[in-house]
N, C-alpha and C positions, 0 to 999 in steps of 0.2 A: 265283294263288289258285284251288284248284278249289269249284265250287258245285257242293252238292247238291241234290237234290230237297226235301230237309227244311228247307232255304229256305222255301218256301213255308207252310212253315208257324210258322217262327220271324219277329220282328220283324227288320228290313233292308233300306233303303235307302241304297244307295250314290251313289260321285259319279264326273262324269268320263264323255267320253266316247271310250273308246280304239278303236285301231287295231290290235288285235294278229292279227288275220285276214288284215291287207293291203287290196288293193283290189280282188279280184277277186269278183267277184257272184254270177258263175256265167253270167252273163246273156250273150245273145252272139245270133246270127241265129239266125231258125228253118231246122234243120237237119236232116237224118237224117229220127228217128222223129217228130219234134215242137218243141217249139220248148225251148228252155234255161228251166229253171226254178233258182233258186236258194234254197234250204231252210236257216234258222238254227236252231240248238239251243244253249241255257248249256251251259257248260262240268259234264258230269257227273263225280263225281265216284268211279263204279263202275266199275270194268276191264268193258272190251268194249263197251259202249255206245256209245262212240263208231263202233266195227267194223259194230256192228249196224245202224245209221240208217244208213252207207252199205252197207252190204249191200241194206238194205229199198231206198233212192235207186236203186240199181244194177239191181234188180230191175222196175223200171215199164219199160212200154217205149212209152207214151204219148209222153214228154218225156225231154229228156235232166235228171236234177235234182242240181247241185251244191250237197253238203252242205259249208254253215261252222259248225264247233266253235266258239265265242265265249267266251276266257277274260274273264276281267276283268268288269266291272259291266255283265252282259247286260242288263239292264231296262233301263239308261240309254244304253247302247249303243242299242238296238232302236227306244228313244221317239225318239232322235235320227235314226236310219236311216228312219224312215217317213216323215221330213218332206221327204224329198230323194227326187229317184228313183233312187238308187242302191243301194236298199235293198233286203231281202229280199222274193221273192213268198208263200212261207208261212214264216211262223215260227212259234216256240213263246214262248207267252206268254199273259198274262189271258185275253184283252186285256184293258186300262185300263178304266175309265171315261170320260177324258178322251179317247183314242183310238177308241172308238164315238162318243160325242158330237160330235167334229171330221171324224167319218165316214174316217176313216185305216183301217179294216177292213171287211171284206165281211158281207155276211147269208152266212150260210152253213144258216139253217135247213132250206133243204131237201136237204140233204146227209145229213137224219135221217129224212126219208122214211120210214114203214114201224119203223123200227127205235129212235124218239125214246125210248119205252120201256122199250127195254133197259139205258140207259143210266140209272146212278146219278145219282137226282135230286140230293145232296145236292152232287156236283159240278156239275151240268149248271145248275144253278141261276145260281150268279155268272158263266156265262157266258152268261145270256138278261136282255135289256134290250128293253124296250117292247115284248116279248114273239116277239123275234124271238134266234136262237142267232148268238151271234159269232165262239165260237171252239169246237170238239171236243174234249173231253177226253181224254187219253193215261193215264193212270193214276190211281188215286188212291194219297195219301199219307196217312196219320192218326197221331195220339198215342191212347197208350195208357194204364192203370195198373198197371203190375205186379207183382207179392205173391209172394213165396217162402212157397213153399204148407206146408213143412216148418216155417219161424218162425212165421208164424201160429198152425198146430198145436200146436207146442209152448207157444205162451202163450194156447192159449185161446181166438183171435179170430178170428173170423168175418171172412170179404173183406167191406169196407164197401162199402153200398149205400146211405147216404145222408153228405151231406156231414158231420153231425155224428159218425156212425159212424166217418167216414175221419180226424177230428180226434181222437176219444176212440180210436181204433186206433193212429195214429202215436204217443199219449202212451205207451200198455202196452207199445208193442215199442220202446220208446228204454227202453238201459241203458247201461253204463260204456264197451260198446266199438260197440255199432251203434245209428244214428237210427233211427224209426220210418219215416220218409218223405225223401226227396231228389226237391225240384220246379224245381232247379238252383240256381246260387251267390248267386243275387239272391233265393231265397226263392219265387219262380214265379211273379213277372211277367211276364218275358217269355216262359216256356214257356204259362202258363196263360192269358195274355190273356182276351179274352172267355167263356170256355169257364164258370167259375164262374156269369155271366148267365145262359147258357143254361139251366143246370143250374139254373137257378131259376126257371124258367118263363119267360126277359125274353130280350130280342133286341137286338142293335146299331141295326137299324134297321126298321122295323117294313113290312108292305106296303105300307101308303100314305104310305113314305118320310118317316117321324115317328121323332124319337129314341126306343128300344124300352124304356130301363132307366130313364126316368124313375119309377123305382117303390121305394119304402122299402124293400122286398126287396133289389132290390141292393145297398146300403150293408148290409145281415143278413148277405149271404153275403159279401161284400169283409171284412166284420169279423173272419170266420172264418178267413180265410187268415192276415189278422195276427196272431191266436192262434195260428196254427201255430207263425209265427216266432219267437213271446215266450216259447209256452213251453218252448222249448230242443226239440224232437222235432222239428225240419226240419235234415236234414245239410247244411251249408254251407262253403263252401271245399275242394269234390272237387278230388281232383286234373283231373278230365274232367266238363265241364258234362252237362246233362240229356240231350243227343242221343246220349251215349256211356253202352250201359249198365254202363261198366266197375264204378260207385259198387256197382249193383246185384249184380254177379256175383263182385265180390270181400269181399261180405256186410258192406258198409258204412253198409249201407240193407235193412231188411226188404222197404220198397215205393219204386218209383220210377216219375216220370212220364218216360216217352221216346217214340220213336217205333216205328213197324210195322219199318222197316229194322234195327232191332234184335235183332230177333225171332230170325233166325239165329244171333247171336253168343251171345244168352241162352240158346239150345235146346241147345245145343254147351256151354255152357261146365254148365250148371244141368240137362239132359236135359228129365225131365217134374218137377221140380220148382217149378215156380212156373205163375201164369195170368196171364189179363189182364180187365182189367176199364176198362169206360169210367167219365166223371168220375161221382163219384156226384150225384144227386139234392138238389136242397134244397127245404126249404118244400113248396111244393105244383108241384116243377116234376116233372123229367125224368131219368133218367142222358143225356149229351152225349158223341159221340166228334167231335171239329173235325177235317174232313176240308180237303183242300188237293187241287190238279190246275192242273198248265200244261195247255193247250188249243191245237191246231193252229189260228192262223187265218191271213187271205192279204190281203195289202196291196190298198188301194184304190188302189195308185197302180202296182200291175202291171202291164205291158203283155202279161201271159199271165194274166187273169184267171180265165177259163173253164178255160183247161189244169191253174193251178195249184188250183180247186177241185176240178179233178178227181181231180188226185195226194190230193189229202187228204181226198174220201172213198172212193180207192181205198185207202188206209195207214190212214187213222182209222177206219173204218164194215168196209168189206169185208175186210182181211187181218185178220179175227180171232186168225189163226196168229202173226203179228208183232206182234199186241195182246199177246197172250199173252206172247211169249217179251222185247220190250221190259219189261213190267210185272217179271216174275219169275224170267228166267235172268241177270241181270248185278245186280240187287238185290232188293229185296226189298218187293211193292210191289201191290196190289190194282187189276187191271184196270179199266176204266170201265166198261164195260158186266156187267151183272149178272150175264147168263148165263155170262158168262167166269171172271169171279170165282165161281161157284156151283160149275161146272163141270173148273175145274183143279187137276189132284191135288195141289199143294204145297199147296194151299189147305182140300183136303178131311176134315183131322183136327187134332184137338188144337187150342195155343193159336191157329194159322193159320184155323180154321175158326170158332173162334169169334170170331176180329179180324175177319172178311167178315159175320159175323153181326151184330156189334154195330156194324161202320160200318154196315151197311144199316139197321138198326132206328133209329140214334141217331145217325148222322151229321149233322153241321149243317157249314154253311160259311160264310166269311166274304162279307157282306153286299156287292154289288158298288158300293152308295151310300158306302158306308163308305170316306174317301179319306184319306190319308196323313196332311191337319191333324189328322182325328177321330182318326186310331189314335195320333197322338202326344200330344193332352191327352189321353184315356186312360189311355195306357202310363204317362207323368209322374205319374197321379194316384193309379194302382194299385200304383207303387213306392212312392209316399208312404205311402199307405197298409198297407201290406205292411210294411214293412222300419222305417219311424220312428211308426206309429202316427196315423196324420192323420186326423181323423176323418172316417169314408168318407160325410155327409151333406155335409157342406160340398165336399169335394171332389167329389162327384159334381153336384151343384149347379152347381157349375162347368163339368165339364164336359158337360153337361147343355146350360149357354147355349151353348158353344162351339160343340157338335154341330148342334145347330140351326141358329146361323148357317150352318155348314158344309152342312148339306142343303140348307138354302132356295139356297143357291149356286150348288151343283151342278144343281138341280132347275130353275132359270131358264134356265141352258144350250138352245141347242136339238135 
């Protein structure tokens, strides 16, 4: 199975922890230039990518640093590799939650020295806890909205800019052969996750670590997704779920939610016809774009600790050039740091320049208190409501107590 980037931003947790790498580490005496560093990356799912981490590896000349490709359920792979010392000295990963708190990764804050700024807060965020940085961000990834700019036109309608606009728009543009909207086969729970909260002014988790969406707003805008569903204007049973924009470009869907990596196939098959637009707005909130990013950090149980933070803020901070060319020549993918993204010509026109503008402006990211029990009474509570009609006060209610419990949990931790 290969894993993409856009993982990170879909729901998934796997199981199992394999072997499919073997048992070499990379690890070995200090030799040569420096001492052997061993570097993990998930299994991408873009030709070259793989070519290119070991090029970038190839090129340090600090450390010797062997790259492992890791097919199979890298998260679980990774949690399970940090507990041993056999395991990688920089990976790519959150980090966890639970893996800061158990002290299984480095501070790595001053590795941003001078340059913390540049870097898009809306990722750098879930990777600082008690106000220190745990892991470097490598790219950012985002979902989008996208409008075939000619259907629109033709019927009239205005790119929604507020959530009820995006409802009354999906109804006009569904007829006998195309839906108004496609937010994948489940109706857009799991594409959409939190992202509607946001869009309402409310938060997963708030800054002082309090459940964000306990507010009668959220049950308003969850109500409105399930109107999506009901009233026939959400395309359902695509041949290709939401991360494929094939529903959209084979005009099966006037607007569809997918991701930035799409962007290419959409430009190619559609030209300049269509745009993009982040979630709209509700109530008195915000438009939201939910941004995602793996982050380089470096095992606490390295025996080349210093070497291997050096490889990564020599790869994540100083090769800008490799920032660049990993983000955007093998897929399709918005740099971490600002200047880079502001700065590179694939990015500096049309729907590409205004995808870098609307993540910066309206990017948010998932909460890094936010732990796998929350996102699952969530998830459970947003398909109910979405797809059978549950009424979204009670159900949030619910998960409401759940989340709480779950913060006060994690928050005891030391």
């Amino acid at each position: 199975m290969t894993i993409s980037r856009r993982a990170l931003l879909a729901a998934g947790a796997g199981a199992g922890l394999l072997t499919a790498c073997g048992s070499d580490t990379g690890r070995g005496d200090d030799t040569g230039a420096g001492p052997r560093l061993s570097q993990w990356y998930h299994q991408y799912g873009e030709t070259g990518t793989e070519q290119a981490v070991e090029r970038y590896a190839a090129a340090y000349r600090k450390a010797g640093v062997s790259v492992q490709w890791r097919p199979g359920n890298y998260d679980q792979q990774t949690a399970a590799a940090l507990l041993t010392g056999s395991g990688p000295d920089v990976f790519e990963g959150g980090p966890t939650l639970d893996q800061i708190q158990s002290g299984q990764v480095v501070d790595l804050s001053h590795l941003l020295d001078g340059v913390k700024d540049d870097f898009n807060p809306a990722v750098l965020t879930p990777k600082t806890y008690d106000g220190r940085i745990w892991g470097i961000p490598q790219v950012i990834d985002t979902q989008l909205l996208y409008y075939r700019r000619s259907v629109l036109g033709d019927a009239a309608v205005e790119p929604p800019d507020t959530l009820d606009a995006l409802v009354d728009a999906a109804g006009r543009l569904t007829t006998k052969k195309v839906k108004g909207l496609f937010l994948g086969n489940d109706g857009g729970a799991g594409a959409l996750g939190a992202t509607p909260l946001y869009a309402a002014g409310l938060r997963l988790v708030t800054e002082d670590g309090r459940v964000g969406f306990d507010d009668p707003a959220a049950a308003r805008t969850l109500a409105r997704l399930h109107r999506l569903y009901a009233d026939g204007s959400l395309l359902l049973g695509a041949p290709a779920d939401w991360p494929d924009p094939s529903a959209f470009v084979q005009g099966l869907t006037a607007m569809q939610w997918s991701g930035l990596w799409a962007l290419p196939q959409v430009r190619r098959e559609l030209g300049d016809d269509f745009g993009v637009l982040p979630f709209p707005e509700d109530g008195s909130g915000a438009p939201v774009v939910p941004v995602g990013a793996y982050g380089a950090a470096v095992s606490a149980r390295s025996a080349h600790r210093a070497a291997a933070e050096d490889f990564v803020k020599w790869l994540w901070v100083e090769r800008t050039d490799y920032q660049e060319d990993f983000a955007l020549s093998y897929g399709f993918h918005i740099p971490a740091r600002v200047s880079l993204a502001k700065n590179a010509d694939r990015l500096k026109t049309g729907a590409a320049a205004e995808a870098v503008r609307l993540t910066t402006e309206h990017g948010y990211a998932q909460a890094l208190l936010w732990t796998p029990a929350a996102q699952t009474a969530y998830q459970d509570a947003l398909n109910r409501i979405i797809r059978s009609g549950a009424n979204p006060e009670s159900e949030l209610r619910a998960v409401v107590g759940k989340v709480s419990a779950e913060l006060d949990r994690v928050k005891r931790k030391p």
